[in-house]
N, CA, C and O atoms as a GROMACS GRO file, in nm:
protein
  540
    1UNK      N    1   1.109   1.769   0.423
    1UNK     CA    2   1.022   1.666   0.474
    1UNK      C    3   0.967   1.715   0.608
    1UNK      O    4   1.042   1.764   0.692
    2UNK      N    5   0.868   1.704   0.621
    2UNK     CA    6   0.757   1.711   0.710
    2UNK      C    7   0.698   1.595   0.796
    2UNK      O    8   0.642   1.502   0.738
    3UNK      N    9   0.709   1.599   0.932
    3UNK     CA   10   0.710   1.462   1.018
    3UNK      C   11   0.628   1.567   1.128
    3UNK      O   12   0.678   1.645   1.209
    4UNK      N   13   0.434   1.529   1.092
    4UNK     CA   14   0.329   1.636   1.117
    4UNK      C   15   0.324   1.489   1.324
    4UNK      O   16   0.344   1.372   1.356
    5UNK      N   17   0.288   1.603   1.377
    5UNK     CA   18   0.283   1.605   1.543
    5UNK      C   19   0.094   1.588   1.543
    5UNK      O   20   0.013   1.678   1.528
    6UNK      N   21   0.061   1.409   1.571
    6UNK     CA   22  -0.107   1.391   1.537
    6UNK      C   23  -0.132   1.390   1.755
    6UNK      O   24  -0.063   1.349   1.848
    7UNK      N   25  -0.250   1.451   1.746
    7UNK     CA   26  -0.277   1.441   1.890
    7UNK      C   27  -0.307   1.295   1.971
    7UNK      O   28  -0.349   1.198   1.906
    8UNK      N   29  -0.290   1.288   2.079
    8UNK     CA   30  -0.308   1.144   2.095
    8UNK      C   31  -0.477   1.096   2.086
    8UNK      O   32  -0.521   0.981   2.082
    9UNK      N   33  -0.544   1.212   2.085
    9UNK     CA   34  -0.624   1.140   2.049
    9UNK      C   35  -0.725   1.130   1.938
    9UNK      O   36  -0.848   1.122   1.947
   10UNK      N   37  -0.637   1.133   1.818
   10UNK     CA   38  -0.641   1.131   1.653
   10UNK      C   39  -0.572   0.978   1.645
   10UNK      O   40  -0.455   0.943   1.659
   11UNK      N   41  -0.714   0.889   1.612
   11UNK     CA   42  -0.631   0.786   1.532
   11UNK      C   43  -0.564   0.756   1.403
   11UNK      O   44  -0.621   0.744   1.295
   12UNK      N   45  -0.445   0.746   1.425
   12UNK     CA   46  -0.366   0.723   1.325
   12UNK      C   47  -0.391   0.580   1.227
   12UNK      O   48  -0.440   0.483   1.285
   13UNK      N   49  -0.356   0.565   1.069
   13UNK     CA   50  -0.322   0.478   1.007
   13UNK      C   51  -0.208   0.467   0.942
   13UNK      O   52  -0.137   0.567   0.929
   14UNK      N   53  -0.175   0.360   0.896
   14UNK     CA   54  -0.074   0.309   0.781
   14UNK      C   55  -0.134   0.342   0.659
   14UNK      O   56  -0.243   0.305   0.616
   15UNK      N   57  -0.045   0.423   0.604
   15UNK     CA   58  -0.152   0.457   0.400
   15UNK      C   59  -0.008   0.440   0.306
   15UNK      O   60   0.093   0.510   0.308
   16UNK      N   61  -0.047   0.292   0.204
   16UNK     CA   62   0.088   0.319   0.123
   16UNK      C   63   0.019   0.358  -0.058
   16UNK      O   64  -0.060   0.274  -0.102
   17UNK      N   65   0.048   0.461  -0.134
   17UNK     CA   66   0.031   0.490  -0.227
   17UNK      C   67   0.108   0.414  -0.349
   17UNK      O   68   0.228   0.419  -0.373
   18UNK      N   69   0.024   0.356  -0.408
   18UNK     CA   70   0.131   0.289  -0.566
   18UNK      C   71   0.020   0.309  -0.672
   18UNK      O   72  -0.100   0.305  -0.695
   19UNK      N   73   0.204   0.347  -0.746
   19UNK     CA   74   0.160   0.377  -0.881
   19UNK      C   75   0.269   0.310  -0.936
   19UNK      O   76   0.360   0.263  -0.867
   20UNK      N   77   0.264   0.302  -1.081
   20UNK     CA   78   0.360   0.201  -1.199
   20UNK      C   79   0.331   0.254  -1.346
   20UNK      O   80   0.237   0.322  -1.388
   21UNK      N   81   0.400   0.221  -1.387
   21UNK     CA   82   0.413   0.263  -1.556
   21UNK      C   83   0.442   0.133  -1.597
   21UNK      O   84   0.529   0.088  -1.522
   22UNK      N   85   0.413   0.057  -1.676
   22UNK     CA   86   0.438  -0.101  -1.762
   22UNK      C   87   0.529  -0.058  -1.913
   22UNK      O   88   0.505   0.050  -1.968
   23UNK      N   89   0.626  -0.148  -1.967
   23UNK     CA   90   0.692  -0.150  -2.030
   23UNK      C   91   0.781   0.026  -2.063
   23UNK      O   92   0.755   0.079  -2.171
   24UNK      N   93   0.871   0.096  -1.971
   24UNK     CA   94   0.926   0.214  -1.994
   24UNK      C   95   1.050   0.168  -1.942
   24UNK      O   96   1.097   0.261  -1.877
   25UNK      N   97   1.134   0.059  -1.939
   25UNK     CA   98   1.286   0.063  -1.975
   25UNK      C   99   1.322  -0.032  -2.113
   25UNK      O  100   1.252  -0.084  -2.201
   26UNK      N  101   1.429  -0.028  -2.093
   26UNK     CA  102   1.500  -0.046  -2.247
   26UNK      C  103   1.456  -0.210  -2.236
   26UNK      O  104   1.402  -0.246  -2.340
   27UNK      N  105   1.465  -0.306  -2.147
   27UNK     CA  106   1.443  -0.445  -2.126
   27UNK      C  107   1.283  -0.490  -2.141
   27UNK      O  108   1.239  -0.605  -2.142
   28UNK      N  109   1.200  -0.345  -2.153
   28UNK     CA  110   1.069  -0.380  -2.162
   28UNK      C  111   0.976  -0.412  -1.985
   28UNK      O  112   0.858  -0.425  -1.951
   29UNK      N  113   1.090  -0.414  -1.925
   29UNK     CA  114   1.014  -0.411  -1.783
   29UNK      C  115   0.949  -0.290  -1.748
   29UNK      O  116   0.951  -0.195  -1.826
   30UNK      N  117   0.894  -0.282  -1.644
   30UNK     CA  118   0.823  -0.181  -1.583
   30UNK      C  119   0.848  -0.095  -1.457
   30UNK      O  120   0.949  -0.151  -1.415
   31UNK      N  121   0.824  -0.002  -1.376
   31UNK     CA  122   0.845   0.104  -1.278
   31UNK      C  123   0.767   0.107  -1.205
   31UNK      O  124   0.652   0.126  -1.243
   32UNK      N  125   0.793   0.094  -1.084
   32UNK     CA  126   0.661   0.138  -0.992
   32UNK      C  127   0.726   0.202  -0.874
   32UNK      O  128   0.828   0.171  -0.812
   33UNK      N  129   0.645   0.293  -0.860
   33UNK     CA  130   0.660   0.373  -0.689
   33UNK      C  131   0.558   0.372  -0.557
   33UNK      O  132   0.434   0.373  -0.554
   34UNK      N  133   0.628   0.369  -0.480
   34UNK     CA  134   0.535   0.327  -0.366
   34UNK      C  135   0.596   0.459  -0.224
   34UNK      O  136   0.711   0.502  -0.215
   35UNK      N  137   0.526   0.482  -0.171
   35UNK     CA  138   0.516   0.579  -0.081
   35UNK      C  139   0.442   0.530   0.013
   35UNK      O  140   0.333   0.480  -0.017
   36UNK      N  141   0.496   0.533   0.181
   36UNK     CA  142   0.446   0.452   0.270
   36UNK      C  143   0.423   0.572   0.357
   36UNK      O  144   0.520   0.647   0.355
   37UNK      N  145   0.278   0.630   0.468
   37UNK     CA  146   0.275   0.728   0.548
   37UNK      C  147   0.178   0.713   0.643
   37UNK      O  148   0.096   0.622   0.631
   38UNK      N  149   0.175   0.803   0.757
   38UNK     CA  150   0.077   0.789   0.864
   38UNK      C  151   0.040   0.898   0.846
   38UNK      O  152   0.096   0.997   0.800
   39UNK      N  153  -0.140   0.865   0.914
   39UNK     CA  154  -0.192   0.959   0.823
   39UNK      C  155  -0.297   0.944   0.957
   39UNK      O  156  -0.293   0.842   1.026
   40UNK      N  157  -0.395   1.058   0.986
   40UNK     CA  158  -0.541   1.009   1.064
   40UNK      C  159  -0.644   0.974   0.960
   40UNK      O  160  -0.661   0.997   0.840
   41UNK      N  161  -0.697   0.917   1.046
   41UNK     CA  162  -0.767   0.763   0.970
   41UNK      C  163  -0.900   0.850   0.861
   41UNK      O  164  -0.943   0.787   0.764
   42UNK      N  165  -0.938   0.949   0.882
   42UNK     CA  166  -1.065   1.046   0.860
   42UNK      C  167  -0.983   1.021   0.684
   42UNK      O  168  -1.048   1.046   0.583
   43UNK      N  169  -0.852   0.976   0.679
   43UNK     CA  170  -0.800   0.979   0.545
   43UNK      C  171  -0.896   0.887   0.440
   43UNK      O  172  -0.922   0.933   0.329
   44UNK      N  173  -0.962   0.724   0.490
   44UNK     CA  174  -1.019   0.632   0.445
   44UNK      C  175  -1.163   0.692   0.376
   44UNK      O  176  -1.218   0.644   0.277
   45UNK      N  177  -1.196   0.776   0.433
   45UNK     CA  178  -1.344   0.897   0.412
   45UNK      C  179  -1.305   0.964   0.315
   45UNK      O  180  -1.394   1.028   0.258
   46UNK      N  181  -1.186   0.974   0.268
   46UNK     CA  182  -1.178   1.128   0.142
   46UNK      C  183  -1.153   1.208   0.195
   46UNK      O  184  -1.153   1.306   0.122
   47UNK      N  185  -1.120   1.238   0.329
   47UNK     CA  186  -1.061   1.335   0.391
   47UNK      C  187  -0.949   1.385   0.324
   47UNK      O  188  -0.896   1.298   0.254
   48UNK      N  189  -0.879   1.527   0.318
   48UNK     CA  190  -0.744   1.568   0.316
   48UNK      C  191  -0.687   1.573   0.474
   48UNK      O  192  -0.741   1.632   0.568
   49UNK      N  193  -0.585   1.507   0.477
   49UNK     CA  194  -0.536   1.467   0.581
   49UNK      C  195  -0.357   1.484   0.556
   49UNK      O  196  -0.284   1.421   0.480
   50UNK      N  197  -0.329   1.577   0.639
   50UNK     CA  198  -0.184   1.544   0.685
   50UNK      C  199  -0.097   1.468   0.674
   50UNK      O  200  -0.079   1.456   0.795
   51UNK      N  201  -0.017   1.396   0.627
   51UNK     CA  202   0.052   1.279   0.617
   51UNK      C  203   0.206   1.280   0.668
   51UNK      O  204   0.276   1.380   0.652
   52UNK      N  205   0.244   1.186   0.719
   52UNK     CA  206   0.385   1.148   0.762
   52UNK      C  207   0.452   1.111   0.655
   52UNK      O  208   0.376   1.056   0.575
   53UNK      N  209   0.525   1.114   0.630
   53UNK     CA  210   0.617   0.977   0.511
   53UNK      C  211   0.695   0.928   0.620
   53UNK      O  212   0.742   0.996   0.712
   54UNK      N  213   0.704   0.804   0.603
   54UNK     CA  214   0.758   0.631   0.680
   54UNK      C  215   0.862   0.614   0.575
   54UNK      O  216   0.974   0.641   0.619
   55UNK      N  217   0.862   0.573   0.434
   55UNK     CA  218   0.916   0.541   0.355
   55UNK      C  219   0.875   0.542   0.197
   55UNK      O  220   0.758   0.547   0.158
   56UNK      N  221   0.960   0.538   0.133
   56UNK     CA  222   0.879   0.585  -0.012
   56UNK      C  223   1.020   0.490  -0.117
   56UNK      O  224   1.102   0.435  -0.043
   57UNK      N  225   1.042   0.475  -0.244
   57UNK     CA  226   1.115   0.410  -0.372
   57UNK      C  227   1.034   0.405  -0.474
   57UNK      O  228   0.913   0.404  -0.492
   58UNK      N  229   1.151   0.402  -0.551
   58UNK     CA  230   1.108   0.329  -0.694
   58UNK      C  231   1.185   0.274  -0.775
   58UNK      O  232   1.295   0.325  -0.797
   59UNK      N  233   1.155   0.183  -0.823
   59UNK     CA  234   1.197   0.054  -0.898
   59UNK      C  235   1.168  -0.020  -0.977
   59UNK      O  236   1.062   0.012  -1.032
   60UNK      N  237   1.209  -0.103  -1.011
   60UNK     CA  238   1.240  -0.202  -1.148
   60UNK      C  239   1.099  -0.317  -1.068
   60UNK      O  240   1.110  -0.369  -0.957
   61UNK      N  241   0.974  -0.331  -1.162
   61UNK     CA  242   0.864  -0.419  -1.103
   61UNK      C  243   0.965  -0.558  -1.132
   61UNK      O  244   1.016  -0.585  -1.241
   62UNK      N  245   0.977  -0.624  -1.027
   62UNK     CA  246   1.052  -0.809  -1.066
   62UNK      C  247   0.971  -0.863  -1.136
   62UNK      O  248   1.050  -0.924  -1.208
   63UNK      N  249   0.871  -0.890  -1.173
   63UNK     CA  250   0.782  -0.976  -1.237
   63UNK      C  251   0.746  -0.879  -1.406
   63UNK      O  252   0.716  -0.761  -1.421
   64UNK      N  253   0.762  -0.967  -1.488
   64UNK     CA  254   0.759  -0.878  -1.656
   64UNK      C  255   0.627  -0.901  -1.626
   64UNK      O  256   0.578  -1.004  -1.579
   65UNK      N  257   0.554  -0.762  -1.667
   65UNK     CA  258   0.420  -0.710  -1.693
   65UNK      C  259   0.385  -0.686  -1.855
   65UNK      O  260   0.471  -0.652  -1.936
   66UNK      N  261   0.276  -0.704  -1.882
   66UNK     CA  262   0.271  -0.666  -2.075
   66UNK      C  263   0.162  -0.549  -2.074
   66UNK      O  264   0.137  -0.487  -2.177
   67UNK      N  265   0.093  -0.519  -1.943
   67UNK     CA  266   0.010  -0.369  -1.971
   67UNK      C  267   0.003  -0.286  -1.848
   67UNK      O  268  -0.005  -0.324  -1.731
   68UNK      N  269   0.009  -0.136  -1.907
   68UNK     CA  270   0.003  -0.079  -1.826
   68UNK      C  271  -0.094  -0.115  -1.663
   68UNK      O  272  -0.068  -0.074  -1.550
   69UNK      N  273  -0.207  -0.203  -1.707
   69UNK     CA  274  -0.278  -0.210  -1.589
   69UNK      C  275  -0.233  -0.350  -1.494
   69UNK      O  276  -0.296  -0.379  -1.392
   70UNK      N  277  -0.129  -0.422  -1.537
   70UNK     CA  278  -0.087  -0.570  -1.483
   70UNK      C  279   0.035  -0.480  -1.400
   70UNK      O  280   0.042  -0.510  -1.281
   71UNK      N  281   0.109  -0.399  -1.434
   71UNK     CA  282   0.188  -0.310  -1.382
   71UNK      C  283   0.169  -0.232  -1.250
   71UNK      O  284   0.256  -0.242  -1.164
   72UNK      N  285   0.028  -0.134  -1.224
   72UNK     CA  286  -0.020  -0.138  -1.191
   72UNK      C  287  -0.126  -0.222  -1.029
   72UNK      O  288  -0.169  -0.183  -0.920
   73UNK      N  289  -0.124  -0.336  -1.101
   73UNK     CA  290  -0.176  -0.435  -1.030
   73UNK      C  291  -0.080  -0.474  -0.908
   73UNK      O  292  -0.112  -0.489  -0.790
   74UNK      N  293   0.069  -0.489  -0.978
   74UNK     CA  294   0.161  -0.532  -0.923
   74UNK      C  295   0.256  -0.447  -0.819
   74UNK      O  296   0.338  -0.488  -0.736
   75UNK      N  297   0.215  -0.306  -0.857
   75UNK     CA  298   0.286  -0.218  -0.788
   75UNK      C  299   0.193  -0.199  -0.639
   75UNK      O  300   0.255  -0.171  -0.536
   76UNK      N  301   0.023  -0.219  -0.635
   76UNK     CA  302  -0.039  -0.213  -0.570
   76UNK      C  303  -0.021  -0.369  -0.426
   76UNK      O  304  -0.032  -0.366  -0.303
   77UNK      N  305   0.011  -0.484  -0.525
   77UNK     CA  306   0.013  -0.582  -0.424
   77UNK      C  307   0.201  -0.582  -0.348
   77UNK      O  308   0.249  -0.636  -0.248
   78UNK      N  309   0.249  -0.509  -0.436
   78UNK     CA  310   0.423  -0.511  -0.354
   78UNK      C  311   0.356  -0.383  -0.230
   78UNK      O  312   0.401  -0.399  -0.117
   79UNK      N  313   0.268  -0.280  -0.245
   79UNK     CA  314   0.258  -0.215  -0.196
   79UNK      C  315   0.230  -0.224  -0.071
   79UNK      O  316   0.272  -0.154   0.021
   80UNK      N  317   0.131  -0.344  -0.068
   80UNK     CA  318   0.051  -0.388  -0.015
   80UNK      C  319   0.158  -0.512   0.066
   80UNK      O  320   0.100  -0.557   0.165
   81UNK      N  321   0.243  -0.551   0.053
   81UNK     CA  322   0.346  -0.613   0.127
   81UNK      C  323   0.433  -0.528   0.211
   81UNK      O  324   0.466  -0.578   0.318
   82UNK      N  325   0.478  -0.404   0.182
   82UNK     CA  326   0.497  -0.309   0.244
   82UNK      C  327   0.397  -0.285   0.393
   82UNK      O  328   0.419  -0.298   0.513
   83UNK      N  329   0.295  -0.249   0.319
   83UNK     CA  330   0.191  -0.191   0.430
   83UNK      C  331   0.204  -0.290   0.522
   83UNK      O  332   0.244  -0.271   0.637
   84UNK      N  333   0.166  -0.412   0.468
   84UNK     CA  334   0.184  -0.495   0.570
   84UNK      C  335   0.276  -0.537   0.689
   84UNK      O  336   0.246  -0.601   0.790
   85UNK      N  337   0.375  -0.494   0.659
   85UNK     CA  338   0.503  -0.549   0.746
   85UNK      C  339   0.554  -0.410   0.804
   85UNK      O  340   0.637  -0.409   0.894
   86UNK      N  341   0.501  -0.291   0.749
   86UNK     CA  342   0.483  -0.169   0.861
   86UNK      C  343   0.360  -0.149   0.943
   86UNK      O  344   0.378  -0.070   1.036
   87UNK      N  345   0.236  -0.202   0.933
   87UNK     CA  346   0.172  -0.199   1.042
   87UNK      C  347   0.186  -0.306   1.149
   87UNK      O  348   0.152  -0.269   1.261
   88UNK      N  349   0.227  -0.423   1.138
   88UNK     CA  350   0.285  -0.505   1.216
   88UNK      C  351   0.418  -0.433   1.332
   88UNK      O  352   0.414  -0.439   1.455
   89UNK      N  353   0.509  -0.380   1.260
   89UNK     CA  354   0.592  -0.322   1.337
   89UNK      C  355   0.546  -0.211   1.428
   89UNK      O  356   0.570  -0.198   1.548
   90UNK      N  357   0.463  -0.120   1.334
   90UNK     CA  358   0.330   0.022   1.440
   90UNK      C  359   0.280  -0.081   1.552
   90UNK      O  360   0.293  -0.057   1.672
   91UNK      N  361   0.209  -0.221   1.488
   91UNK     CA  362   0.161  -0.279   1.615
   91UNK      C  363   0.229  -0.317   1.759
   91UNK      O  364   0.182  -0.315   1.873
   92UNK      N  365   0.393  -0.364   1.694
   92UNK     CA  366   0.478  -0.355   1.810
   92UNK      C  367   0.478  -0.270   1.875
   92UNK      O  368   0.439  -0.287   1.991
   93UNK      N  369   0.526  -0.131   1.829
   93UNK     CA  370   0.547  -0.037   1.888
   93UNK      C  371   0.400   0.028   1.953
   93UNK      O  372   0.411   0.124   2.030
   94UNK      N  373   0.286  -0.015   1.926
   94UNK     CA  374   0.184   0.042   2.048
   94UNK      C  375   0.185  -0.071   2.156
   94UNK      O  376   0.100  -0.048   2.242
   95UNK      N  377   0.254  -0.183   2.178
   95UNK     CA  378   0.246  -0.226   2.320
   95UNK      C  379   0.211  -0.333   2.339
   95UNK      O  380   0.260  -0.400   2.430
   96UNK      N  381   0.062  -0.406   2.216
   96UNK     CA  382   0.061  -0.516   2.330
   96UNK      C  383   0.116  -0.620   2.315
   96UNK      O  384   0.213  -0.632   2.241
   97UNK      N  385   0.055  -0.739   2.396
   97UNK     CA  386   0.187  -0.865   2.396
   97UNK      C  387   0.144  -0.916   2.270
   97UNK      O  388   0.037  -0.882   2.220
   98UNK      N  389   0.211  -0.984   2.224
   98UNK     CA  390   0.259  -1.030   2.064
   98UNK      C  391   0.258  -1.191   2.085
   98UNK      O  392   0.315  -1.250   2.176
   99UNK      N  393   0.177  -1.254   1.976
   99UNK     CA  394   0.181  -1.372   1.973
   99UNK      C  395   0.222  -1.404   1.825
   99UNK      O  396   0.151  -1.379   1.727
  100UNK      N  397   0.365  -1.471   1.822
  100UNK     CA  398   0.443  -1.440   1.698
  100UNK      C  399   0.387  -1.572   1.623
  100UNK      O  400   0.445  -1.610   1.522
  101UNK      N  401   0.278  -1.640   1.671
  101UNK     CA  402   0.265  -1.740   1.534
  101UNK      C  403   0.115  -1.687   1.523
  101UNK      O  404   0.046  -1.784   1.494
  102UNK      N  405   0.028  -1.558   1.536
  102UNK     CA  406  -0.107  -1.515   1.504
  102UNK      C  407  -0.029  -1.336   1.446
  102UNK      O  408  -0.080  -1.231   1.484
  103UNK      N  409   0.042  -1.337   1.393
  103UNK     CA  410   0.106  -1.225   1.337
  103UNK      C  411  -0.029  -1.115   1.320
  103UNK      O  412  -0.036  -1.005   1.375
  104UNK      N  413  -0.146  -1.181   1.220
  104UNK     CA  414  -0.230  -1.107   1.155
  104UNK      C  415  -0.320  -1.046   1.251
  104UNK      O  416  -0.388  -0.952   1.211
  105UNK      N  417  -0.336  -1.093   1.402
  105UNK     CA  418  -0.408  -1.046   1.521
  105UNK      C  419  -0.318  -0.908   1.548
  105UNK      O  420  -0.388  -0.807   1.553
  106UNK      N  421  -0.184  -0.887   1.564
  106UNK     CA  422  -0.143  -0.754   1.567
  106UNK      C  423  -0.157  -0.676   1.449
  106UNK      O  424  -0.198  -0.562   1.469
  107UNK      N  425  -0.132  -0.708   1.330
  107UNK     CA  426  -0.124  -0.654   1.223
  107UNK      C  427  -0.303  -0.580   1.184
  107UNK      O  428  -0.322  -0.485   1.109
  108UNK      N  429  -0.383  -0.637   1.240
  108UNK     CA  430  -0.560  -0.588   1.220
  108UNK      C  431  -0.609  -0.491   1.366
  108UNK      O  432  -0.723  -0.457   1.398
  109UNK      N  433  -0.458  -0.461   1.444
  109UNK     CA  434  -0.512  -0.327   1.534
  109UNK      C  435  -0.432  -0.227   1.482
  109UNK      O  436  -0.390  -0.150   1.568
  110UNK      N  437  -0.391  -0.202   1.352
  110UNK     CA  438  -0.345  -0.093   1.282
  110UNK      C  439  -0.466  -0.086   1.151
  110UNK      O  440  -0.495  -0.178   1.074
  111UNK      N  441  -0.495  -0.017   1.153
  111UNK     CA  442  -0.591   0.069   1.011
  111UNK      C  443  -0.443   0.112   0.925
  111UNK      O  444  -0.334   0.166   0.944
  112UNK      N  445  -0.525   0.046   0.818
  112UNK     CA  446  -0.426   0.056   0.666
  112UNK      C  447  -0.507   0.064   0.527
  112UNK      O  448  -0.619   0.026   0.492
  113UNK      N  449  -0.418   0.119   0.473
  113UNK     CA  450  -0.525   0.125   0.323
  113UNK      C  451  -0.417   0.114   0.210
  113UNK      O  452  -0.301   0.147   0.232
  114UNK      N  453  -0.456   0.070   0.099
  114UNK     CA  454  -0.377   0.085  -0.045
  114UNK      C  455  -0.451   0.193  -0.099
  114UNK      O  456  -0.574   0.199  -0.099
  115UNK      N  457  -0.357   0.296  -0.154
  115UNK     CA  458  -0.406   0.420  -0.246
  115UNK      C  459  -0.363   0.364  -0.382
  115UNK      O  460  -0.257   0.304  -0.400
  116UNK      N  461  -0.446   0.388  -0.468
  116UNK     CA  462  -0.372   0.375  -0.625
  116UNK      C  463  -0.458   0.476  -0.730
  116UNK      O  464  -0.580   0.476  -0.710
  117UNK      N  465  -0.416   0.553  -0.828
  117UNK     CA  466  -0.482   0.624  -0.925
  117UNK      C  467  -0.562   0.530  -1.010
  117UNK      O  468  -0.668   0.569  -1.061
  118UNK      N  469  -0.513   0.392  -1.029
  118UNK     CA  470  -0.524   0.319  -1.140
  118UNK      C  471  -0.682   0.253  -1.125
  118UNK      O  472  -0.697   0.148  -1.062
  119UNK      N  473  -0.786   0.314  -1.182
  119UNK     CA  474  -0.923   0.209  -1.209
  119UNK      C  475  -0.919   0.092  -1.259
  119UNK      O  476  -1.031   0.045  -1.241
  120UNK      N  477  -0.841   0.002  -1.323
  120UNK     CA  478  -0.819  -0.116  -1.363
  120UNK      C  479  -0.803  -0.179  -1.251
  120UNK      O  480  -0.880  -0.263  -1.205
  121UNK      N  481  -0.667  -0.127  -1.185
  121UNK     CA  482  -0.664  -0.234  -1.026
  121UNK      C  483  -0.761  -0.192  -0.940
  121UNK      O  484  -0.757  -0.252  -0.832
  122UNK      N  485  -0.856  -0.100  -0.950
  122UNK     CA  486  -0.944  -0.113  -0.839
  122UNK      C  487  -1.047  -0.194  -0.902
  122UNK      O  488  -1.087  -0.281  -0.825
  123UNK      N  489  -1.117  -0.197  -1.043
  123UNK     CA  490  -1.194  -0.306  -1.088
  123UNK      C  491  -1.152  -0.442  -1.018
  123UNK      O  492  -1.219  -0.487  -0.924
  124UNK      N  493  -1.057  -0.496  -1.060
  124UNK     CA  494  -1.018  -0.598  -1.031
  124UNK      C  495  -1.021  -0.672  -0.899
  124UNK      O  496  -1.043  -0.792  -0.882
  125UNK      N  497  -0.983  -0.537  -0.767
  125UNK     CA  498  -0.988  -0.593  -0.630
  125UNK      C  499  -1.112  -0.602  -0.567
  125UNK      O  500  -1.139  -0.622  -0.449
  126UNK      N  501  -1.203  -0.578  -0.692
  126UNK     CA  502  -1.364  -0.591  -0.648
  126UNK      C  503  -1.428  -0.708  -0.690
  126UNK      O  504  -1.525  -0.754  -0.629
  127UNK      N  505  -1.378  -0.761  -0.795
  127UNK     CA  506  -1.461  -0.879  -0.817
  127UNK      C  507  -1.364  -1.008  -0.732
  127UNK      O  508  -1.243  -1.007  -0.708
  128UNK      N  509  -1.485  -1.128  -0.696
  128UNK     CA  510  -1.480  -1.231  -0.645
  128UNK      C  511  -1.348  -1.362  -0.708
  128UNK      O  512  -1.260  -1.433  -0.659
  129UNK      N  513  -1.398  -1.339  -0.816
  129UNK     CA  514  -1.307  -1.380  -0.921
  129UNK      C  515  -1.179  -1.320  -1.014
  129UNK      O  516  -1.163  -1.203  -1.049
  130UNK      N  517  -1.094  -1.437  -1.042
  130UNK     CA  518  -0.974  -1.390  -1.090
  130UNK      C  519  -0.933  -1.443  -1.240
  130UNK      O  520  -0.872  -1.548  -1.258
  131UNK      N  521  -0.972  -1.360  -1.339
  131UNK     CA  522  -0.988  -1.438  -1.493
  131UNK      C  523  -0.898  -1.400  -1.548
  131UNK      O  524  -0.888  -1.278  -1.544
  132UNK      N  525  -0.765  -1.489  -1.643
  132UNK     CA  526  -0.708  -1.452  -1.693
  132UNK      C  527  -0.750  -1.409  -1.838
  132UNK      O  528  -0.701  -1.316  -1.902
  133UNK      N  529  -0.838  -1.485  -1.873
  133UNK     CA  530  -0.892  -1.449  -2.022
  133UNK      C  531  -1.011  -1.439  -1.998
  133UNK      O  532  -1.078  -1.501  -1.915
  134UNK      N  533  -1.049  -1.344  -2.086
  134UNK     CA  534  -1.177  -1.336  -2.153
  134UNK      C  535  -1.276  -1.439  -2.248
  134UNK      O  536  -1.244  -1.459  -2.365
  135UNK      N  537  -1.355  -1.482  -2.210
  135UNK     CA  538  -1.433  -1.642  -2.289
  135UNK      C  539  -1.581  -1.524  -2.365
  135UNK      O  540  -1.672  -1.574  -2.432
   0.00000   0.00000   0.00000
């Protein structure tokens, strides 16, 4: 493991990567992995960029999924709970004063992103709407 030395004046982000597989244990549940890293921000551009690892797992998705892309979906929003509650803490740790009932005011002076391979969950986090069926 590699823990890369960014200059101070390279802004850094929070980047957590998820991916999932839907129905691959014996119970029919699903897998997902998530990988949490700091990264300079030139990463959001398509840059190749350096990365830290913060934290990384994989596990049993809690919620039964029935397709590979609901799997997917789900590995991206746990991911995305992650990210969240590590750029909050980055926000502590750069300094300023903290107002613990506007959480999301520290948490939006860290740059963060969700990575995922999966085009289904990126369809999805684009439209306005949320349809369970098809009419």
């Amino acid at each position: 493991m590699i823990i890369h030395r960014f200059p101070q004046d390279v802004e850094v982000g929070l980047f957590v990567w998820a991916d999932a597989v839907g129905q691959n244990r014996k119970d029919g549940s699903g897998t997902q992995g998530l990988f949490l890293g700091l990264a300079p921000v030139p990463l959001l551009e398509g840059n190749m960029e350096k990365v830290s690892p913060i934290c990384w797992h994989a596990n049993k998705i809690e919620r039964v999924v029935r397709s590979p892309g609901a799997a997917e979906a789900a590995a991206v929003v746990n991911g995305e709970d992650v990210l969240f509650h590590a750029r909050y803490q980055w926000g502590e740790l750069l300094g300023p004063p903290l107002d613990v009932f506007d959480i999301d005011a520290i948490v939006n002076t860290v740059v963060g992103g969700a990575i995922s391979d999966s085009r289904n969950a990126y369809d999805r986090l684009q439209t306005e709407e949320f349809n369970t069926r098809d009419t």
